[in-house]
SEDRENMI-116948 format. One line per 4 residues: their letters; for each residue x, z negated, y negated of C-alpha. Coordinates in Angstrom, 3 decimals. Each point is the difference from the previous one (the first is absolute). Layout:
A	X:Z:Y; ... $
***
This chain:
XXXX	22.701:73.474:-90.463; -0.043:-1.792:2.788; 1.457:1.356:3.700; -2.943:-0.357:1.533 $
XXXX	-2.650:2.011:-2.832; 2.414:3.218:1.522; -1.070:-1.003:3.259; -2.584:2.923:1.607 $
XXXX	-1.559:-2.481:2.661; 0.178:-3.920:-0.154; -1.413:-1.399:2.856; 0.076:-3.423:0.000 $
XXXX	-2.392:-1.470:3.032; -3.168:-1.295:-1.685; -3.663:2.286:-0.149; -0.415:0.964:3.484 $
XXXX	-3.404:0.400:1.689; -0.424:1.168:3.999; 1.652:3.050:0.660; 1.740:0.136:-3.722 $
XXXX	2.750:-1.845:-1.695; -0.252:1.285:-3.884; 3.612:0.854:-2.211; 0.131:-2.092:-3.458 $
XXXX	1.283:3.380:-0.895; -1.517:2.906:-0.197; -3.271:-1.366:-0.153; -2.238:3.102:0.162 $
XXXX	0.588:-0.364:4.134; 2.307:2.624:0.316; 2.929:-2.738:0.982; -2.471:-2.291:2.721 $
XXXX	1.258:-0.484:3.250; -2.097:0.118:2.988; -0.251:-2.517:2.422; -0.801:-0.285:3.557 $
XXXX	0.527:-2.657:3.316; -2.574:0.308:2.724; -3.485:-0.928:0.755; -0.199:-3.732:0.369 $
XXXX	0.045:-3.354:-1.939; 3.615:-0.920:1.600; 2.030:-0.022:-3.441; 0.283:-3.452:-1.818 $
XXXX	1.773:-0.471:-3.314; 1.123:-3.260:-2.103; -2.499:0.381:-3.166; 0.214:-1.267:-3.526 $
XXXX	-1.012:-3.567:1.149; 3.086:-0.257:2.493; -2.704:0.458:2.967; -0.266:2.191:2.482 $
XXXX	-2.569:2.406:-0.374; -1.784:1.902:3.119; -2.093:2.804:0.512; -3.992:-1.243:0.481 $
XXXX	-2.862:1.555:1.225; -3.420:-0.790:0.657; -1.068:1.418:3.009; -4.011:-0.632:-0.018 $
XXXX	-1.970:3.060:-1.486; -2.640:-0.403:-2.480; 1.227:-3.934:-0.968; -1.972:-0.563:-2.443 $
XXXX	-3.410:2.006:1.082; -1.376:-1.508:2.862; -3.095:2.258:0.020; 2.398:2.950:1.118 $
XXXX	2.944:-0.536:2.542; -1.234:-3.579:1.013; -3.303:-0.107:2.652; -2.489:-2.685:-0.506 $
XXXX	-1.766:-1.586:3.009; -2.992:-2.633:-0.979; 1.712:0.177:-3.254; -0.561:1.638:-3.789 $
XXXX	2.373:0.314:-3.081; -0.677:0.511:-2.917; 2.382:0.799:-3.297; 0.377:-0.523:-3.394 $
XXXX	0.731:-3.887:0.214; 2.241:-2.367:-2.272; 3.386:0.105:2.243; 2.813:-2.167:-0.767 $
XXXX	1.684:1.944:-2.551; -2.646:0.443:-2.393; -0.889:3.068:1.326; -4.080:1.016:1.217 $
XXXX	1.862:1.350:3.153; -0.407:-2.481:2.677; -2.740:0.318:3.084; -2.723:-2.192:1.391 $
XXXX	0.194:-0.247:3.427; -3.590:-0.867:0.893; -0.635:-0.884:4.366; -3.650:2.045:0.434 $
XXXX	-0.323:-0.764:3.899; 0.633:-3.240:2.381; 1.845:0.937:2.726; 3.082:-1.975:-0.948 $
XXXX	2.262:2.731:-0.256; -0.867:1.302:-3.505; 2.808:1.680:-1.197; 2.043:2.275:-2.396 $
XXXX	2.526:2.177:2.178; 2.585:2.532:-0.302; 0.945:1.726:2.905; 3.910:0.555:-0.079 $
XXXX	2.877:-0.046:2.675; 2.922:-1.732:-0.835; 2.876:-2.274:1.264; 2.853:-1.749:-1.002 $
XXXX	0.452:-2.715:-2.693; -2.611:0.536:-2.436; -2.018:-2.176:-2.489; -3.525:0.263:-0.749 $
XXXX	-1.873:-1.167:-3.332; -2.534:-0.005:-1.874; -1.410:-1.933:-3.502; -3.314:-1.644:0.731 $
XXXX	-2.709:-3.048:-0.985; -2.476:-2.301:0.997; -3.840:1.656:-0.496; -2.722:-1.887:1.788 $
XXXX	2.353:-0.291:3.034; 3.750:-2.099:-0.636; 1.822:1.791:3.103; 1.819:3.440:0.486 $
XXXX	1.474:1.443:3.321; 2.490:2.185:1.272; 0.831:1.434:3.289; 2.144:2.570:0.929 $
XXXX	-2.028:1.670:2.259; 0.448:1.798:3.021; 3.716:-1.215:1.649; 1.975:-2.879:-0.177 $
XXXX	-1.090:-1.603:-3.802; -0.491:-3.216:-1.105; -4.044:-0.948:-1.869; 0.722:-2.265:-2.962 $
XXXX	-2.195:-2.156:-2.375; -0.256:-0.652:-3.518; -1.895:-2.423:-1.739; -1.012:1.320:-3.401 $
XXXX	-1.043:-3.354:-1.607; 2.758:-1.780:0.340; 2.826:2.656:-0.123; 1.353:-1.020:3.363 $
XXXX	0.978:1.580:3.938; -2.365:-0.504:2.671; 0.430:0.956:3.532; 3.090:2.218:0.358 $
XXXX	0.702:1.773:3.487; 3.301:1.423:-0.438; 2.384:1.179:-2.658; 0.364:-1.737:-3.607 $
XXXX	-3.196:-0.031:-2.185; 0.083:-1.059:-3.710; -2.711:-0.284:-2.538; 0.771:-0.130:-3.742 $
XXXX	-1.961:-1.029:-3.088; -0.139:2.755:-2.394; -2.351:-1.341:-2.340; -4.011:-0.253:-1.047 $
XXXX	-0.597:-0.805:4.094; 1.943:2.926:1.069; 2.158:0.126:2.921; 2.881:2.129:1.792 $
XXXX	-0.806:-0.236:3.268; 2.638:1.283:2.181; 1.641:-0.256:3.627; 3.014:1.251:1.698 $
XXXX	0.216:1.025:3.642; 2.072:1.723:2.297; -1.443:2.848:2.719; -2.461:2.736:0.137 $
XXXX	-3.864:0.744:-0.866; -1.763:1.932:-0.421; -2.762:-1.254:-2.673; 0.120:-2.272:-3.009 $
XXXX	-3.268:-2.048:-0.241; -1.212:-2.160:-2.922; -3.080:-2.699:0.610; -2.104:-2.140:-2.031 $
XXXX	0.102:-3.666:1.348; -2.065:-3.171:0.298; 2.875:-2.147:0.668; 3.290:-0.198:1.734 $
XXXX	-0.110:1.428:3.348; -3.921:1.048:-0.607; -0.369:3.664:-0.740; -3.733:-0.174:0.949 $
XXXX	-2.633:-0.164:-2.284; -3.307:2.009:-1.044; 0.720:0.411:-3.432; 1.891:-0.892:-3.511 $
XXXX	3.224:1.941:-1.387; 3.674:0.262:-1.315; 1.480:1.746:-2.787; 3.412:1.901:0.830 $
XXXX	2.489:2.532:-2.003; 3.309:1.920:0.648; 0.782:-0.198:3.851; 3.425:1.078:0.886 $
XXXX	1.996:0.470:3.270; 3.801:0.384:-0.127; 3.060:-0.214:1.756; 1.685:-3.710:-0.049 $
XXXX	-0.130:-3.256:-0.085; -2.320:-0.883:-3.205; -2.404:2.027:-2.103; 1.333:1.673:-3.557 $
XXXX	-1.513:1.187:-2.764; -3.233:2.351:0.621; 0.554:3.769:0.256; -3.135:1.755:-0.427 $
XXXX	-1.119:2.532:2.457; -2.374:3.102:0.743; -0.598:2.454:2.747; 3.689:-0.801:0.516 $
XXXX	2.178:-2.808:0.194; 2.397:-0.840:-3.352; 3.695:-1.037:-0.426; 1.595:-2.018:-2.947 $
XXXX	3.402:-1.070:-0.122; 3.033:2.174:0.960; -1.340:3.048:0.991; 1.208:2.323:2.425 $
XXXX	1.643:2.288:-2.438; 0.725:-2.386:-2.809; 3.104:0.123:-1.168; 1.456:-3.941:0.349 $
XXXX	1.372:-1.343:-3.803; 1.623:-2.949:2.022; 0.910:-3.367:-2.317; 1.984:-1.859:2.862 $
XXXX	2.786:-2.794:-1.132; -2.363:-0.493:-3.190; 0.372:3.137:-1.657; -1.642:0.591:-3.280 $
XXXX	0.563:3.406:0.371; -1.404:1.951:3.184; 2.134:2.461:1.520; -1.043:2.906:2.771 $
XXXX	0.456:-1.403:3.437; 0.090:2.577:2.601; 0.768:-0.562:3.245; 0.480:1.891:3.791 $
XXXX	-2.675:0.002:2.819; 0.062:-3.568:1.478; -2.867:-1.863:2.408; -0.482:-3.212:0.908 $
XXXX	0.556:-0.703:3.336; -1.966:-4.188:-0.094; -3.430:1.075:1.136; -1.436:-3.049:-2.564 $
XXXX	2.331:-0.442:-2.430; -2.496:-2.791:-2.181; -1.699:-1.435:3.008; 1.824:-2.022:2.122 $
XXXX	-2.364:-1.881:2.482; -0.604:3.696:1.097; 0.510:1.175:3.957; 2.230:3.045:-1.118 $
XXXX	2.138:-3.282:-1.152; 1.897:-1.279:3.514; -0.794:-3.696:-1.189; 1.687:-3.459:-1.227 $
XXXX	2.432:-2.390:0.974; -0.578:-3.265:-1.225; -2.066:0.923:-2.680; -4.061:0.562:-1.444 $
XXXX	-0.902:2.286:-2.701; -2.289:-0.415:-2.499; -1.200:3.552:-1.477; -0.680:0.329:-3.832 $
XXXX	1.399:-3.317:-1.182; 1.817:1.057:-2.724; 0.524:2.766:-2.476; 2.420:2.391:0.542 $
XXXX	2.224:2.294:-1.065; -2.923:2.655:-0.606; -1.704:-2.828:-2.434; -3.037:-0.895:2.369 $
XXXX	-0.334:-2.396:2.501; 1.033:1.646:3.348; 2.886:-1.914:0.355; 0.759:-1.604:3.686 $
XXXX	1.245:-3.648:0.203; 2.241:-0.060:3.131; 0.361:-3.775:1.162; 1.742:-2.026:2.664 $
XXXX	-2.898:-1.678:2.761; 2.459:-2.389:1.356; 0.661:2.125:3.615; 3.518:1.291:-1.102 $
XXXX	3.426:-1.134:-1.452; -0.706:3.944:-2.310; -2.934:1.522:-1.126; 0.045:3.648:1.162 $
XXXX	-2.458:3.479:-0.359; 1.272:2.595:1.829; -0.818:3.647:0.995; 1.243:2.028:2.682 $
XXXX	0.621:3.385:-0.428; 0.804:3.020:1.561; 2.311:1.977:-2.312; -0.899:4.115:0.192 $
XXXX	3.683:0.177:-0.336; 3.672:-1.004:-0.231; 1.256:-0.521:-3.953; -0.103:-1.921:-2.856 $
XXXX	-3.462:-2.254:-0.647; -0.934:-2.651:-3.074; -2.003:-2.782:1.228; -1.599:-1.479:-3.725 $
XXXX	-2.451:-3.001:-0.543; -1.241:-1.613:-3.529; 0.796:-3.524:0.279; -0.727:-3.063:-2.767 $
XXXX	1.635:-3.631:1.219; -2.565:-2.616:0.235; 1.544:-3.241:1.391; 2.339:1.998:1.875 $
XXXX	2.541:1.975:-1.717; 1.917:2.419:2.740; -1.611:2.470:2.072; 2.211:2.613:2.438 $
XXXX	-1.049:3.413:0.356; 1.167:1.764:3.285; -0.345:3.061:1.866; 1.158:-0.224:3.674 $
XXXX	-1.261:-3.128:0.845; 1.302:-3.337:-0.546; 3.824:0.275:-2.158; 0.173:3.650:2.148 $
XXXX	2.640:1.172:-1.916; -2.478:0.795:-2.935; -1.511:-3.279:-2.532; 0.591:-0.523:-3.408 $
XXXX	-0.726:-3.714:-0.698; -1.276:-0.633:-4.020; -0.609:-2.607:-2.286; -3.586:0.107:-1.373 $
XXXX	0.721:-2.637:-2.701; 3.735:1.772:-1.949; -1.450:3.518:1.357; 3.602:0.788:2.179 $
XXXX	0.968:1.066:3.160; 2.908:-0.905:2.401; 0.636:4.057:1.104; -0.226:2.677:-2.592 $
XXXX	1.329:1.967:2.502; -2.435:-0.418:2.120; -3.715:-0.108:-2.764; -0.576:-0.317:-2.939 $
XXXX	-2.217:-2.596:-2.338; -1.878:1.087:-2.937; -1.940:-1.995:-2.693; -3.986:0.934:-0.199 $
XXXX	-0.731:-2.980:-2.407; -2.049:-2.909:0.288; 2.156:-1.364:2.608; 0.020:3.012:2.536 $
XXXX	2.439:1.718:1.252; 0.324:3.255:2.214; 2.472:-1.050:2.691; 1.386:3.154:2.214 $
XXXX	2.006:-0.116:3.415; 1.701:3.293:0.515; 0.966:0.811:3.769; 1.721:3.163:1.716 $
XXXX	-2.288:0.265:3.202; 2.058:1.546:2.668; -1.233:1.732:2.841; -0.333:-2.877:2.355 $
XXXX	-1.730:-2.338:-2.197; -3.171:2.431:-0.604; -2.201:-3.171:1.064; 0.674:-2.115:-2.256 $
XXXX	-1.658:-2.788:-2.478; -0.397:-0.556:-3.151; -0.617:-4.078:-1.303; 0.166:-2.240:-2.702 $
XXXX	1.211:-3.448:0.301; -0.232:-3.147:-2.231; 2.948:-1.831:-0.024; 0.875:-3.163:-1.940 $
XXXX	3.308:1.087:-0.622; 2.441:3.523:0.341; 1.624:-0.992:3.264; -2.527:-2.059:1.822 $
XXXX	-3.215:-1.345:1.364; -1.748:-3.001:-0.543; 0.976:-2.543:2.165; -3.286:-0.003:2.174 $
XXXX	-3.574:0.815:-0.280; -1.113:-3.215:-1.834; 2.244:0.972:-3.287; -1.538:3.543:0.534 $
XXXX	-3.299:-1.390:-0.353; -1.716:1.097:-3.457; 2.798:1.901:-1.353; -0.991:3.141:-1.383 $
XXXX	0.673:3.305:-1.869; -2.304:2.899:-1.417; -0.147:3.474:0.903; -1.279:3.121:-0.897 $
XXXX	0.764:4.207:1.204; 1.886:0.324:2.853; 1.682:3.075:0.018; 2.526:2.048:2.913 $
XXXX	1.305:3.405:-0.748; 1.969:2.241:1.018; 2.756:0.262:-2.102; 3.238:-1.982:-1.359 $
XXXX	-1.872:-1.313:-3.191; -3.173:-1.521:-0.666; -2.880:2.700:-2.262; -3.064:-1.147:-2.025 $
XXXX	-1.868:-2.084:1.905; -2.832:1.736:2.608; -2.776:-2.353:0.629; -1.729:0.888:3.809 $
XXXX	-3.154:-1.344:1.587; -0.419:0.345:3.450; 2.353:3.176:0.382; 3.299:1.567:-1.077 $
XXXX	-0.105:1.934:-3.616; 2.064:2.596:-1.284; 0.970:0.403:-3.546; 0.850:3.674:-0.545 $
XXXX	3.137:1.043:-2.486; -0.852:0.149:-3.635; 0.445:3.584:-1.248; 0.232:0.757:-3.713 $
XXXX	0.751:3.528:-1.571; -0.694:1.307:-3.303; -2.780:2.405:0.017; 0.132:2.958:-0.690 $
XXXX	3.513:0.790:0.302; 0.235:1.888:-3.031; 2.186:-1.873:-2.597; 1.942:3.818:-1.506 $
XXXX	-3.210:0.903:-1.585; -0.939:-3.182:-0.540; 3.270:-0.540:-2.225; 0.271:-3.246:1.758 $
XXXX	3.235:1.410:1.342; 2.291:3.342:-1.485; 0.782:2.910:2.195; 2.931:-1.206:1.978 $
XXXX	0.965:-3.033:-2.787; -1.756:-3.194:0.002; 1.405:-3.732:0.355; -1.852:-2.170:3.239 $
XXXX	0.100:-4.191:-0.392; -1.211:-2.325:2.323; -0.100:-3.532:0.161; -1.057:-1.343:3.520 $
XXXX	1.475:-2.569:2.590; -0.005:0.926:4.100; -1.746:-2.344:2.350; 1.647:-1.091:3.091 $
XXXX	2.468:2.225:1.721; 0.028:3.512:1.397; 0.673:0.960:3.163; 2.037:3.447:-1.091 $
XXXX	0.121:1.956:-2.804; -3.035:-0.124:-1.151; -1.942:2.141:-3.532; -1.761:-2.264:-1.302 $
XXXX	-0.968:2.190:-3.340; 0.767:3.533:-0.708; -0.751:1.899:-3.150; 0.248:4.419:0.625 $
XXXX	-1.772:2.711:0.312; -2.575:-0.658:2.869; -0.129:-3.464:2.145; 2.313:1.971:2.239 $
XXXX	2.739:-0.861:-2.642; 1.703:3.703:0.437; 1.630:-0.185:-3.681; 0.341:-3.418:-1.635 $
XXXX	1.355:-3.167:-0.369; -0.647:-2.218:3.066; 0.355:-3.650:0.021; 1.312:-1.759:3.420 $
XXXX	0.130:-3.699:1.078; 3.107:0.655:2.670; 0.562:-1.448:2.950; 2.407:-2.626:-1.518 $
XXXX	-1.229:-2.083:-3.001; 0.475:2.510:-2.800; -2.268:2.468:-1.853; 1.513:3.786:-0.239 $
XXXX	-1.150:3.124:-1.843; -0.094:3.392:1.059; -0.591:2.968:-1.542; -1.482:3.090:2.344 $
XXXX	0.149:3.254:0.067; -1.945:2.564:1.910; -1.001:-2.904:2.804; 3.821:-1.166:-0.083 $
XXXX	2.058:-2.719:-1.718; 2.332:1.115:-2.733; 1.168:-2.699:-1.325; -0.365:-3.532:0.242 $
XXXX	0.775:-3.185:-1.722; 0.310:-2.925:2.448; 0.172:-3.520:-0.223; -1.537:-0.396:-3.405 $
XXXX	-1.810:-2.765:0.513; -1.145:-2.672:2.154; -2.904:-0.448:2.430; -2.615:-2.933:-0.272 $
XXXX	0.820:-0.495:-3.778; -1.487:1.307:-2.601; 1.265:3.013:-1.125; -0.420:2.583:-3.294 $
XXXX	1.884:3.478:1.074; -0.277:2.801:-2.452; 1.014:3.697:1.161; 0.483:2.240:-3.539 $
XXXX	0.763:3.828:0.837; -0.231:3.202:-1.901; 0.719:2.954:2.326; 3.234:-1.292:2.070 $
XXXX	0.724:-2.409:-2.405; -0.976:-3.394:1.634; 0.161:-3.506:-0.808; -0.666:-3.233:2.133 $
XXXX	-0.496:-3.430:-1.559; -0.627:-3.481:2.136; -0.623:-3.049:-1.963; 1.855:1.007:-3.180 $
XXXX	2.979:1.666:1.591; 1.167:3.722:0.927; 0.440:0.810:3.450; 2.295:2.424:1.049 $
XXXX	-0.703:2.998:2.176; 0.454:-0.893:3.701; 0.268:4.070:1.287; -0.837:3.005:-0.439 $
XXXX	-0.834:2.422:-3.112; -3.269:-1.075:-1.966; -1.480:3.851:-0.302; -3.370:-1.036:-2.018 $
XXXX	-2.768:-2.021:1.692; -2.774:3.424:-0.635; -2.814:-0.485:-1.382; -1.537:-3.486:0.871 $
XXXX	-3.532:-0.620:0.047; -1.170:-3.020:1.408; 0.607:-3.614:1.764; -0.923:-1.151:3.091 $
XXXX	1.213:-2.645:2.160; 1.103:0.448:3.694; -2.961:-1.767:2.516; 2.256:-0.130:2.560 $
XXXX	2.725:-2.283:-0.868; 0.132:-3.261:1.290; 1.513:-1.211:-3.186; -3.026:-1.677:-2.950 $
XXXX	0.547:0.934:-3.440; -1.012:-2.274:-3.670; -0.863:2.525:-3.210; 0.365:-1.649:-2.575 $
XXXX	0.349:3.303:-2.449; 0.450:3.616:0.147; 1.129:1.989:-3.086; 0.226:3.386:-0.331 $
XXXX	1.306:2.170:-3.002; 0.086:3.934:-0.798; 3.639:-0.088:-0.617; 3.763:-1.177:1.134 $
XXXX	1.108:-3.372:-1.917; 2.722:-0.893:-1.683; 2.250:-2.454:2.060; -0.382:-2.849:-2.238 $
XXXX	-3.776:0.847:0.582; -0.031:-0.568:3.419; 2.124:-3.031:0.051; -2.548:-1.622:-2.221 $
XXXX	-2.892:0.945:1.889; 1.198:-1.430:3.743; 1.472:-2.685:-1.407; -1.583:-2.991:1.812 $
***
């Protein structure tokens, strides 16, 4: 029989939904673990594709019934026409009066970088409108007949062919509103007319740079993506396999980490950018082309920033070369004591000690500059520079001229390693810890584990570094971990094990293994009779007397570490195993 038919609970990260990752074994729920994060979209993972995957949500009410949440003024609609997917479920919007504003509307405050769409086609009239009523938005045109942009006043407007005359109609802007209005059209910039009509389906309003697929909403707005307490089965370095990422509270600090030409960004040396050019590493085309205008030896963005306090900060862009290869990534300024420089085209950097560069396919890499911020340098910068080389500039302005690189999520935390990337439009997000327990924490009469015997194996890898000696999973009696086995990412670059007693340590088992690799660690007790395994091996007791770990009934992992942690399993199993047992089973 095979080891792993005696196991009591297999969970191996796969069927999750929010709020829930489910145990291959048992299956009858009793061995789920529970979930939680926060209450916002921050969390990204790397899915299945190799792409980053976001939280999305589509913030109008009532998108697709526009005789409910939406007003009409010298307009009708009617429902229950052919829409563009085959459906009866698009609208005809029908002007009824001729004042020249006839219009569908939605009354809703927002700000920040957002996109509006919606799917639409010629009637009797060729033309549809936007404006983004009621602050600072643009009014854009689109003609219907010919699939092309009319008049755009601000922000970047795209219409796409979707078939049988269908279009996606949709426009990007930056700033605040406080209505969302739709109108038929005679032509381009000619919204007045007595009569004729438009057919339009699915509007949408989200946060970023270009519209995604339609979420369907009611009386409320809906979310699709990475929830807010979905568990994150992460597939980053092209994983076939996912694995449980869980990380500690981080936020963004870039008020517009997508869209550059923003005023939260401090501006350009040197340089235009071109929003949207090219697809990035998300798989959509929101992508920034940073190029070189000819006014500058280097091509520079930059933001200033006034760090809440002294430490360590990451400083993280995606980058993809175009026809230039090396971009430098700095906090502090120009070479302050704090740039990494890398090469876009062999994917390396000249300062491991100083960043890091990681592969996100497709020709992208994440590119990190890592910076202890001392006390006096609280007003600092952050930039990125195109270089043509590791060491130096072009030679003037001229040779600067048309050089370019792509980018894509700017990112500075807090911290001395970069976390899961946390997109941000128009203000500073926080991503919350991810929590996960097993619920409820019952596993004696479960059988899942025997009174006071039982063999714990977990195969996981810690992200980054800690800043002490941080828990970063515990399995006892309550989360409070009064009788159990604890597991501890030191303050060095080991992994230890301790065993408590009565809310103190016992014994422990130190060095067993080592940080930021991945690790399987077994601990196999009956009573006082204990045994630790790393990675196929025995470890020896560090100190103290192992006295029995009590009776353990539950997991949960610390939230207030500042170490990350990768699951790839947990096994659990009702009794102690033989030795040769556990060196098979953590054998990497």
């Amino acid at each position: 029989m095979s080891l792993l038919n005696k196991a009591s609970l297999i969970q191996i990260p796969s069927g999750y939904k929010d709020g829930t990752l489910y145990s291959a074994k048992p299956t009858n729920g009793d061995g789920d673990f529970t979930f939680s994060r926060g209450s916002n979209l921050a969390a990204t993972r790397v899915n299945s594709d190799g792409l980053i995957e976001k939280g999305r949500e589509n913030l109008l009410l009532q998108s697709n019934q526009f005789d409910t949440t939406w007003g009409t003024y010298d307009t009708s609609v009617t429902s229950g026409q052919s829409g563009y997917d085959g459906s009866s479920d698009a609208w005809l919007l029908d002007i009824t009066g001729a004042t020249g504003f006839q219009t569908l509307r939605q009354t809703i405050s927002n700000s920040g970088a957002q996109t509006f769409s919606v799917y639409a086609k010629a009637g009797t009239l060729n033309w549809i409108r936007f404006t983004f009523a009621g602050g600072t938005g643009p009014t854009i045109y689109f003609d219907l007949q010919n699939g092309t942009l009319g008049s755009v006043g601000g922000g970047v407007s795209k219409i796409e062919d979707v078939g049988n005359g269908w279009y996606r109609c949709s426009s990007f802007f930056s700033g605040s509103f406080t209505e969302l209005r739709i109108y038929p059209a005679t032509a381009n910039n000619n919204p007045v007319q007595s009569s004729g009509n438009i057919y339009i389906q699915h509007a949408q309003l989200e946060a970023g740079l270009v519209s995604t697929p339609y979420i369907e909403t009611g009386a409320t707005t809906a979310q699709a993506g990475i929830l807010e307490d979905m568990p994150r089965l992460d597939y980053s370095g092209g994983a076939t396999c996912p694995s449980l990422l869980l990380e500690p509270q981080r936020s963004n600090l870039i008020l517009d980490s997508e869209y550059f030409s923003s005023s939260t960004w401090q501006g350009t040396t040197g340089a235009v950018l071109t929003e949207n050019d090219t697809t990035s590493p998300e798989g959509v085309q929101n992508a920034t082309k940073i190029e070189g205008d000819g006014a500058a030896s280097f091509i520079r963005l930059y933001d200033f920033q006034n760090f809440a306090s002294a430490g360590d900060y990451s400083f993280s862009f995606f980058a993809k070369a175009g026809n230039a290869n090396f971009i430098e990534v700095s906090l502090l300024g120009y070479d302050g004591g704090g740039a990494a420089n890398f090469d876009l085209l062999n994917g390396t950097i000249d300062d491991v000690a100083n960043g890091s560069i990681e592969d996100y396919g497709n020709g992208w890499y994440r590119c990190t500059c890592i910076k202890s911020i001392g006390a006096t340098d609280l007003n600092g910068s952050a930039n990125l520079y195109i270089r043509k080389s590791l060491t130096e500039n072009w030679d003037n302005a001229a040779e600067a001229n048309g050089k370019y690189v792509y980018i894509y999520g700017a990112m500075l935390e807090e911290g001395s390693y970069p976390t899961s990337y946390i997109p941000t439009y128009g203000s500073s997000v926080t991503r919350s810890s991810d929590a996960l327990e097993t619920s409820p924490y019952d596993y004696q009469s479960q059988g899942v584990l025997g009174a006071n015997v039982g063999t714990i194996i977990l195969d996981c890898e810690t992200i980054g570094t800690s800043t002490g000696s941080n828990d970063f999973h515990m399995f006892g009696e309550a989360k409070s971990i009064a009788d159990g086995y604890l597991f501890r990412a030191n303050t060095g670059t080991t992994i230890d094990i301790l065993e408590r007693d009565s809310n103190s340590t016992s014994a422990q088992w130190t060095g067993i293994a080592v940080k930021q690799t991945r690790n399987k660690i077994a601990v196999s007790y009956s009573g006082s009779d204990v045994d630790v395994y790393a990675n196929g091996v025995a470890k020896s007791l560090s100190s103290g007397t192992p006295v029995g770990g009590g009776n353990i009934n539950g997991f949960a992992n610390s939230t207030s570490n500042s170490a990350g942690l990768i699951i790839h399993q947990i096994l659990l199993f009702p009794n102690k195993l033989t030795n040769d047992e556990l060196a098979d089973l953590t054998t990497l």
